[in-house]
C-alpha positions in Angstrom: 75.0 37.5 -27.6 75.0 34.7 -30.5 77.2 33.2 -32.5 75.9 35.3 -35.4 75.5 38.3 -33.6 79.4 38.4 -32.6 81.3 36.2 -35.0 84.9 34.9 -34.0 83.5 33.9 -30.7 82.8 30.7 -29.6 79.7 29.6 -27.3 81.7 28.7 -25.3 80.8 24.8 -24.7 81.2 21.8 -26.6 77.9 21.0 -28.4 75.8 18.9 -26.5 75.9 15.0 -27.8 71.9 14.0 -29.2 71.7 11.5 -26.3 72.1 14.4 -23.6 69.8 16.5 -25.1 67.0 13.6 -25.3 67.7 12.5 -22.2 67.3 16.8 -20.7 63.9 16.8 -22.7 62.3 13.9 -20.7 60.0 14.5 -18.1 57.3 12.4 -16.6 54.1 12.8 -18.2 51.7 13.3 -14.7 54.5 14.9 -12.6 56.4 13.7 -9.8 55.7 9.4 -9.7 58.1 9.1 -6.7 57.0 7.0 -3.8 56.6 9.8 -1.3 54.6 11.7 -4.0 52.4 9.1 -4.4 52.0 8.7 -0.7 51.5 12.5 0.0 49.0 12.6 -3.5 47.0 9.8 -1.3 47.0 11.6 1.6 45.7 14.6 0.2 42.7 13.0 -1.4 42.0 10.7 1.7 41.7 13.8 3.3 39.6 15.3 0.8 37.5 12.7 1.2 37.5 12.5 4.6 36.4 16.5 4.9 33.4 15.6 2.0 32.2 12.8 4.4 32.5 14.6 7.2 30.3 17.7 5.5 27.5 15.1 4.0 27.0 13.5 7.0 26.6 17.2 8.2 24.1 18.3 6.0 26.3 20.8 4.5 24.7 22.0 0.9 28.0 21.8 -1.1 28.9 18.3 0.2 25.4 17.0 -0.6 24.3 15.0 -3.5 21.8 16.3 -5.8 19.0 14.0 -4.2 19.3 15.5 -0.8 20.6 19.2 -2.0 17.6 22.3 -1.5 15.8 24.0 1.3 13.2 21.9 0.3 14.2 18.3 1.0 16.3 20.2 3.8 12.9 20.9 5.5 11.4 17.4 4.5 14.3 15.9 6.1 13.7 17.4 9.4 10.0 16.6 9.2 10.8 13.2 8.9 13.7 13.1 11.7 11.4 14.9 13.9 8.9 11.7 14.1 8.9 8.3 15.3 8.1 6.4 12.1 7.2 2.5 11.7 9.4 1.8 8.7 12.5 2.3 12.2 11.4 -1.5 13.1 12.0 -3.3 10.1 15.6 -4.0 10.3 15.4 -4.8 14.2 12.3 -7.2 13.4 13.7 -8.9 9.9 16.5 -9.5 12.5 14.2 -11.2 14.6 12.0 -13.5 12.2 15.5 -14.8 11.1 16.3 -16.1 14.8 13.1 -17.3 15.0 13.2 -19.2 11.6 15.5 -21.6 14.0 13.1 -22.7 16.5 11.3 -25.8 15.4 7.7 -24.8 15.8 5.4 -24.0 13.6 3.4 -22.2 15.0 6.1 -19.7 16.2 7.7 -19.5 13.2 3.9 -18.4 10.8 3.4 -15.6 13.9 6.4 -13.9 12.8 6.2 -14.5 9.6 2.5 -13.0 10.1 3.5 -10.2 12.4 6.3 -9.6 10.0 3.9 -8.8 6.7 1.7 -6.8 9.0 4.4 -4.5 10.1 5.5 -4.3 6.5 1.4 -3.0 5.7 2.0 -0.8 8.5 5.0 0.9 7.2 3.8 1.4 3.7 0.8 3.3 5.1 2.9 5.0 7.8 5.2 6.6 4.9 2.2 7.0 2.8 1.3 9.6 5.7 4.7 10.9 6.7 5.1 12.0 2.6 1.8 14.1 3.0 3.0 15.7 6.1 6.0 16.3 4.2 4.5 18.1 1.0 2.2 19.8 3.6 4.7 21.2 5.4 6.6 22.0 2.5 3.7 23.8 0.5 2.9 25.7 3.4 6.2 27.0 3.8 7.2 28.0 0.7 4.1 27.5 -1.4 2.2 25.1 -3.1 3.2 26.4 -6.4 7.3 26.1 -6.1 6.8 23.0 -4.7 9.8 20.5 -5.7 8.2 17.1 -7.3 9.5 13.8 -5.3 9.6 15.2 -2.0 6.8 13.2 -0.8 8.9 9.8 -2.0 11.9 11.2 -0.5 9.9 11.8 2.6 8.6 8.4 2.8 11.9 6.6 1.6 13.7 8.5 4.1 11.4 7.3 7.1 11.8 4.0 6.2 15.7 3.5 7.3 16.2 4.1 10.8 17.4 7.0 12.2 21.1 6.1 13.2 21.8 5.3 9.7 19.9 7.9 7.7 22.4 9.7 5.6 22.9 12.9 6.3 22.4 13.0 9.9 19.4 13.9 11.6 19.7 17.7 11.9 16.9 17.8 14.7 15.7 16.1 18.1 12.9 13.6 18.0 9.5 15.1 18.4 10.3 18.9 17.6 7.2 20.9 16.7 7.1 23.0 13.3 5.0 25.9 13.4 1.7 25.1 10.9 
């Protein structure tokens, strides 16, 4: 019951001064800024993280991003995982034309250089074929018709980086067989 409502009766309480009640009204503007908030805030998205990391390098759908997401490049990643591609030597043999860039000879050094171009002509047609076999496999699972565009790129991009760091995981063993 008011003032108004019942007169002759106090509230009760001395009016609050204007400092006090500024000083009631303030409140952070994004919550709690303490230093154990803060820490348990970073927690909670390292975690989050963590878990979304975790689920990519899975292959889960809802942790993918939107290059790698779809039954589609699903299956044309496990076409490619399932071979032995050319473009798995580059990195191991770039590594190896450096070291040999520091012998003195010549002639060493123009065989890898050589050896290094053709493996590079070798790759290019090795994921020019691994991107058909990908679209073919594709097609002839779910159609030629509803067949994503890219997939062939993707396919060919994809066999290109070797296997331990393809991103997500390989979901299958090397040299599985997929019904034709």
């Amino acid at each position: 019951m008011t003032e108004e409502q019942n007169p002759g009766v106090g509230k009760g309480r001395p009016t609050p001064a204007r400092k006090e009640r500024e000083q009631a009204r303030k409140r952070p503007l994004v919550g709690d800024r303490s230093k154990a908030a803060q820490h348990a805030d970073k927690e909670k998205v390292r975690a989050e993280r963590q878990k979304a990391r975790q689920g990519m390098m899975a292959g889960e759908e809802r942790y993918l991003g939107a290059r790698d997401k779809g039954v589609q490049r699903r299956l044309a990643r496990d076409v490619v995982d399932a071979r032995f591609t050319a473009g798995e030597l580059v990195l191991p043999m770039l590594f190896l034309v450096v070291m040999l860039t520091f012998i003195d000879s010549v002639q060493l050094q123009l065989i890898a250089l050589f050896a290094m171009w053709g493996l590079f002509l070798v790759v290019a047609v090795d994921a020019f074929f691994v991107g058909r076999a990908v679209k073919k496999k594709v097609a002839k699972k779910h159609g030629a018709e509803n067949l994503e565009g890219g997939l062939a790129w993707y396919g060919a991009m994809r066999s290109i980086q070797m296997r331990g760091l393809r991103i997500p995981k390989p979901q299958v063993a090397r040299f599985t067989k997929f019904e034709d």
